[in-house]
Structure formats: structure tokens, C-alpha cells
PALUMRO-928770 format. One line per 5 residues: number of its first residue (from 1); their letters; for each residue x, y, z of C-alpha. Coordinates in steps of 0.05 Angstrom, whole numbers, plus 5000, padded with zeros to 4 digits. Example, Ala and Ser with C-alpha at 12.3 -4.5 7.8 and 13.67 -1.06 7.14 Angstrom:
! residues 2
1	as	5246,4910,5156; 5273,4979,5143
***
This chain:
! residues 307
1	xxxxx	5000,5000,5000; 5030,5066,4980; 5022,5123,5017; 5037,5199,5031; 5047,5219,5101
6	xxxxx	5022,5294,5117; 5041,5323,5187; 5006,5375,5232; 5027,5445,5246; 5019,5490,5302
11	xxxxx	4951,5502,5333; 4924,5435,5327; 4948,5406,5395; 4900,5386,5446; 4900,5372,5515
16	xxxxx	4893,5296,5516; 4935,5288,5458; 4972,5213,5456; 4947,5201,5525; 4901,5144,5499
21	xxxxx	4959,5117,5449; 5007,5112,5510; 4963,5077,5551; 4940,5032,5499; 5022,5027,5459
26	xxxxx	5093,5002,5503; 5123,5028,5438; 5084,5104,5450; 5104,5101,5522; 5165,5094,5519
31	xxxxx	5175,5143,5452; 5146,5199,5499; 5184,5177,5558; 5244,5188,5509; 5220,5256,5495
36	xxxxx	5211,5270,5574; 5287,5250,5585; 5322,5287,5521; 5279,5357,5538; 5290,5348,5614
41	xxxxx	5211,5360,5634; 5154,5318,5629; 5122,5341,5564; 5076,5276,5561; 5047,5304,5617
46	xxxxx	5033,5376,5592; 5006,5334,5524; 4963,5289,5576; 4938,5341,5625; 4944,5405,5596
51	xxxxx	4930,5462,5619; 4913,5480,5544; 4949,5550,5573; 5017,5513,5573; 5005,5464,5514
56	xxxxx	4994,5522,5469; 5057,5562,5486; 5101,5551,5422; 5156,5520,5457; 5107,5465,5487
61	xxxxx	5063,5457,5437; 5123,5440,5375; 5152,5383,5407; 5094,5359,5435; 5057,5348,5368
66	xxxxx	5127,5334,5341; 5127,5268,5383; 5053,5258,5377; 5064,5248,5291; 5113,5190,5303
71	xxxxx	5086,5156,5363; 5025,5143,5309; 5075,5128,5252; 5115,5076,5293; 5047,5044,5312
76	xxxxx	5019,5050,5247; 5082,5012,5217; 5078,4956,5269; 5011,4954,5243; 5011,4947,5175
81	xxxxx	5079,4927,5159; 5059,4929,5076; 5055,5002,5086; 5102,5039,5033; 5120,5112,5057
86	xxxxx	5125,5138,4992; 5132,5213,5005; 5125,5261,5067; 5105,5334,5084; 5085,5377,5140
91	xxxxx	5047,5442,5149; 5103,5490,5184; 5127,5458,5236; 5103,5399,5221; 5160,5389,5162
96	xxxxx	5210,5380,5217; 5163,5313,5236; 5159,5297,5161; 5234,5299,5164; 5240,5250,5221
101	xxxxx	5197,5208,5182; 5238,5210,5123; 5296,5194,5164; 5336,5258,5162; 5346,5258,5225
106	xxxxx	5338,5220,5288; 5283,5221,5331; 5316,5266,5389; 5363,5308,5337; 5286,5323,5309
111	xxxxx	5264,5340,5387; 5315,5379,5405; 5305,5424,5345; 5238,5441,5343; 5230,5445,5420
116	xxxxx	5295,5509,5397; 5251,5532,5340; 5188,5543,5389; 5226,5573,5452; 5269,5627,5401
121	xxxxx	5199,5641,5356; 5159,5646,5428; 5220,5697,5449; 5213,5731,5378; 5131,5743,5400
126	xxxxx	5146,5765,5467; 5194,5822,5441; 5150,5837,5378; 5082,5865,5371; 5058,5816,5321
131	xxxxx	4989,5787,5298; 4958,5739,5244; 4899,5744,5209; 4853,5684,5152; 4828,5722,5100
136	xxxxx	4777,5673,5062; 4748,5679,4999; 4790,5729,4972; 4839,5720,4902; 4916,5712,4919
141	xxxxx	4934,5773,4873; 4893,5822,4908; 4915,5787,4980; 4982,5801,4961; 4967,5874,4935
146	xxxxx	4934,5880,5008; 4999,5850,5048; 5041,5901,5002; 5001,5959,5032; 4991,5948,5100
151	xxxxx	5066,5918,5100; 5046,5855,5125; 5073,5786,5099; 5032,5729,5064; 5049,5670,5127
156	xxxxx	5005,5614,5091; 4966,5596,5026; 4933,5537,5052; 4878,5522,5010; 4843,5564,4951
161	xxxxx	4805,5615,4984; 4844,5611,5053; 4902,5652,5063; 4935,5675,5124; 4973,5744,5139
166	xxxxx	5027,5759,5189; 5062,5821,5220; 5055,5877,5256; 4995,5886,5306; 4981,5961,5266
171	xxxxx	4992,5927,5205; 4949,5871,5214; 4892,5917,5237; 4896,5960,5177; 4890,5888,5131
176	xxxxx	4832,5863,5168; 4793,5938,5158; 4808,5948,5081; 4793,5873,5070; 4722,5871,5044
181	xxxxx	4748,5923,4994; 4798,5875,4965; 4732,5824,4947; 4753,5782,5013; 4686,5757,5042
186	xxxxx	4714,5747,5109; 4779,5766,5154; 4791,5722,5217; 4841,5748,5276; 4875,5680,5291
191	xxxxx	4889,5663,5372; 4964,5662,5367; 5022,5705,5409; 5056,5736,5344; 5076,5736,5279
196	xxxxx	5091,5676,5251; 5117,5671,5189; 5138,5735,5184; 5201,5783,5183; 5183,5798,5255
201	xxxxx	5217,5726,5262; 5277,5743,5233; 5312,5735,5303; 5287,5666,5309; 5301,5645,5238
206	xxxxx	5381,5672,5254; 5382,5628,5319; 5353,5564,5287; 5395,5563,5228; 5462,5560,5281
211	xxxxx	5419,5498,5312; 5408,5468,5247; 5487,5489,5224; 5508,5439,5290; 5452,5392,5280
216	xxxxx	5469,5313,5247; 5422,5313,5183; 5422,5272,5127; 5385,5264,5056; 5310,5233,5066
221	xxxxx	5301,5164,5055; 5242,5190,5013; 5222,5253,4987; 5196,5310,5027; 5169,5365,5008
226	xxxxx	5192,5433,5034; 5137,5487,5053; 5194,5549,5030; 5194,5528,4965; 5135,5466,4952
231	xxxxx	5184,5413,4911; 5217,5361,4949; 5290,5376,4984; 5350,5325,4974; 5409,5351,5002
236	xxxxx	5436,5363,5079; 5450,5437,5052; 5385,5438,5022; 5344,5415,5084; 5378,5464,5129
241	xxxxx	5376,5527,5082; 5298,5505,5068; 5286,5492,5144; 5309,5566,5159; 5282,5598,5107
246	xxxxx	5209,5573,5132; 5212,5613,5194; 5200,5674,5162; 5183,5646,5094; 5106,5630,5063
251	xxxxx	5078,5560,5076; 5059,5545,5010; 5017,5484,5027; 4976,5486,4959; 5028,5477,4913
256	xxxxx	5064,5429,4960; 4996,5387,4956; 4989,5398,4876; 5063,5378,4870; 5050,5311,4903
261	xxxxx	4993,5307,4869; 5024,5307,4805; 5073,5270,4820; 5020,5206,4819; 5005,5207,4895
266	xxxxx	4936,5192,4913; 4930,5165,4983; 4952,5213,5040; 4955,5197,5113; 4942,5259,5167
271	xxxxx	4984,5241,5224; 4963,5298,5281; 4914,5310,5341; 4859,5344,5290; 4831,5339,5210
276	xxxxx	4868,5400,5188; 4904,5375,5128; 4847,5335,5109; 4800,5392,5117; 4855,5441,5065
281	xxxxx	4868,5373,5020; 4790,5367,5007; 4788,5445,4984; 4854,5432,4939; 4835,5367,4907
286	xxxxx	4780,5322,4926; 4798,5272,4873; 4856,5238,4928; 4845,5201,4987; 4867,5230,5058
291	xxxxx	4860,5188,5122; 4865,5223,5183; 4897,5196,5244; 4886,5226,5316; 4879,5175,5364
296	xxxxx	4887,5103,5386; 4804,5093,5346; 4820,5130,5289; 4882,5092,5286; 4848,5018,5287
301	xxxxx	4801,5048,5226; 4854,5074,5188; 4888,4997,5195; 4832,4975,5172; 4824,5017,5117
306	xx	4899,5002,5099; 4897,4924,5101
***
């Protein structure tokens, strides 16, 4: 059975996330428990307990979903052992777990970075005045004429129709006002502490690409395809230029989802604690399949599906 894997990006953590899968999984246990030693703080527990206050800071909430993605994929290859990863990508963050996947790095080499990327992007938001706002149902040109004059960045083009802005908090305000006059039927302020995906995370970027510059990687065992630039990344260089580059680049999740597409793939497995990608890939292409994975039932359906 061949088979994409997609991974989830910030904001869909939940408290409760993995809890049943360890309980239920020696090989989930003791993956968390693993990610509990390397970080030096019981994460399993913030994933297990919450408070959704703590889960959601940046530096929690990256490695905890981050471990979540492969705790599922080692299950899910115990499972169905005919499973052939044939590609892998993930939405922001969740490229570093598409990485792991991939092999391009070990599983704490993988921890240890994003749990760096979230605690210098959550010290970029707490000396920035940033925001984020979804502008749906608007065309990309006049989206991108908007960013230009309210000098704001385009952060994500996730879908046709859903686009996401990031910068400053005056900025972001000014976007949201003259939005309807752009032919954008609605503008969303998203719940987050900055700007993601922005230049306001220029600081972080600088600081993650010295983390990356020390960190063992190697070329994927398959391909995966990078957010920065949608087309899949090869080389150690690559990876680590690409990885940087994200922090303050544009996810561009569409044409990362039409390249695969092309490519041949049709089946894609959603390995995260919510629908997201499924949700985006349905608005993209609804020709391909996408399985989503969240827990330790959607897990035994998804076997099933797979066998």
C-alpha cells in the first residue's frame, strides 16, 4: 500500500493528545518517555493534562505534536507492515516531523530542534508586537496587493480561498479593515502570540539556522516536500537552508499538495491530534484520498482501511 504521510502544524494540539495511544502502545510510552528524558521535563504530561494555557505556548506545543506524529507512525508501521512511505510533508512545523519520518534525522536530533525553534519564535513574540489574520474567499493577487500595503507578509496559502497574513499588530489591523474592499468575504484574527511567518521572526530564523548548522542531518530516505519552496528537498545543505528559510518564509501548502499530486500520489495519511490537512486537502483536490489519524480509534480504522 503506498502512501503519503502529511504532518500537523501549530495550533492543532490538544490537551489529551497521545494520552490514549500511550496507555494503549509500550512502543508510544516509551517514545514519549524518550521525549521526557532528552527535553528534561515531562512534556507527556503537559500533552496528557494540559492546561491547554501551557500546551499552546510555542515551545510546548512544537515538540509535543512533534512526538505525537511519530508515536502514530511507529504504531501505524507495526501495524501494517505492507505500508510503503512513499513521500512526506508537513504544514510549518510539522515538516521538521515529516523529516524524522523520512529519516533525516533521528528522533531526538528532530526534538531537540523544534522544542529550539518554538522557545526562540515564542521569544521573537514576546519582544515583537505581532498578529495573524485568515482572510477567506479572497483571490491571491489582490491578497498580496493588500499584504504590500499594510506591510504585512503572506504567512500561509493553505487552500484556495484561505490565506493567512502575518506582521505587525498596526499592520494587521489595517489588513483586516480594508479587507472587504479587496473582494475578501471574510477576515479572521487567529488566537496566536505573534507573527509567525513573518520578518518579525527574523531573530528566530538567525538562531535556528546555528541549531540546524550543528545539527546531524542527512538526505530523506524518501522525498519530502519543503513548505519554502513546495518541491521536494534532497540535500543536507538543502534541508537546512529550506528549514530556515520557513521561519520567516510563506507555507505554500497548495502547491506542496498539487506537487505531490502530480507526481502520481493519491492516498495521504494525516498524522496529528485534528483533520486540518484533510479539511485544506478536500478544498485543493478532492479527487485523492486522505486518512486522518488522531487517536488510538481512528488509528484501528485507518488499519483497517489500509489492510
Amino acid at each position: 500500500m503506498n502512501a503519503v504521510l502529511l504532518f500537523a502544524g501549530q495550533g492543532a494540539q490538544k490537551v489529551g493528545m497521545g494520552k490514549d495511544l500511550a496507555e494503549s502502545y509500550p512502543t508510544v510510552r516509551a517514545l514519549f518517555d524518550q521525549a521526557d528524558a532528552t527535553l528534561g521535563y515531562s512534556l507527556s504530561n503537559i500533552m496528557f493534562e494540559g492546561p491547554m494555557e501551557e500546551l499552546t505556548k510555542t515551545s510546548r506545543c512544537q515538540p509535543a505534536l512533534y512526538a505525537h506524529g511519530l508515536a502514530i507512525l511507529e504504531v501505524l508501521k507495526s501495524k501494517v507492515p505492507a505500508l510503503n512511505i512513499t513521500a512526506t510533508a508537513g504544514l510549518s512545523l510539522g515538516e521538521f516531523t515529516a523529516h524524522a519520518a523520512a529519516g533525516t534525522f533521528d528522533f531526538a536530533t528532530g526534538l531537540n530542534l523544534v522544542f529550539q525553534r518554538g522557545s526562540f519564535m515564542e521569544e521573537a513574540c514576546e519582544n515583537t508586537k505581532g498578529a495573524m489574520l485568515a482572510l477567506l474567499g479572497g483571490e491571491e493577487s489582490a491578497i498580496r496587493e493588500l499584504a504590500k500595503e499594510c506591510d504585512v507578509d503572506v504567512a500561509n496559502l493553505n487552500a484556495p480561498g484561505q490565506i493567512v497574513l502575518s506582521g505587525s499588530t498596526e499592520g494587521i489591523s489595517d489588513a483586516a479593515a480594508k479587507s472587504k474592499d479587496k473582494g475578501i468575504k471574510r477576515a479572521i484574527p487567529l488566537p496566536v502570540a505573534g507573527a509567525y511567518h513573518s520578518r518579525l521572526m527574523k531573530s528566530a530564523q538567525d538562531k535556528l539556522a546555528v541549531a540546524l548548522a550543528a545539527a546531524e542531518i542527512q538526505s530523506p530516505k524518501v522525498p519530502v516536500v519543503c513548505n519554502f519552496e513546495a518541491r521536494p528537498v534532497a540535500t543536507p545543505e538543502e534541508i537546512r537552508s529550506t528549514l530556515t528559510s520557513q521561519v520567516t518564509g510563506s507555507v505554500r501548502w497548495v502547491e506542496s499538495m498539487q506537487h505531490l499530486i502530480a507526481a502520481g500520489h493519491t492516498t495521504f495519511i494525516e498524522l496529528g491530534p485534528d483533520a486540518t490537512l484533510a479539511g485544506l486537502m478536500g478544498k485543493i483536490d478532492k479527487s485523492v484520498k486522505v486518512i486522518s489519524i488522531k487517536d488510538a480509534a481512528s488509528l484501528d480504522a485507518a488499519v483497517a482501511q489500509l489492510q
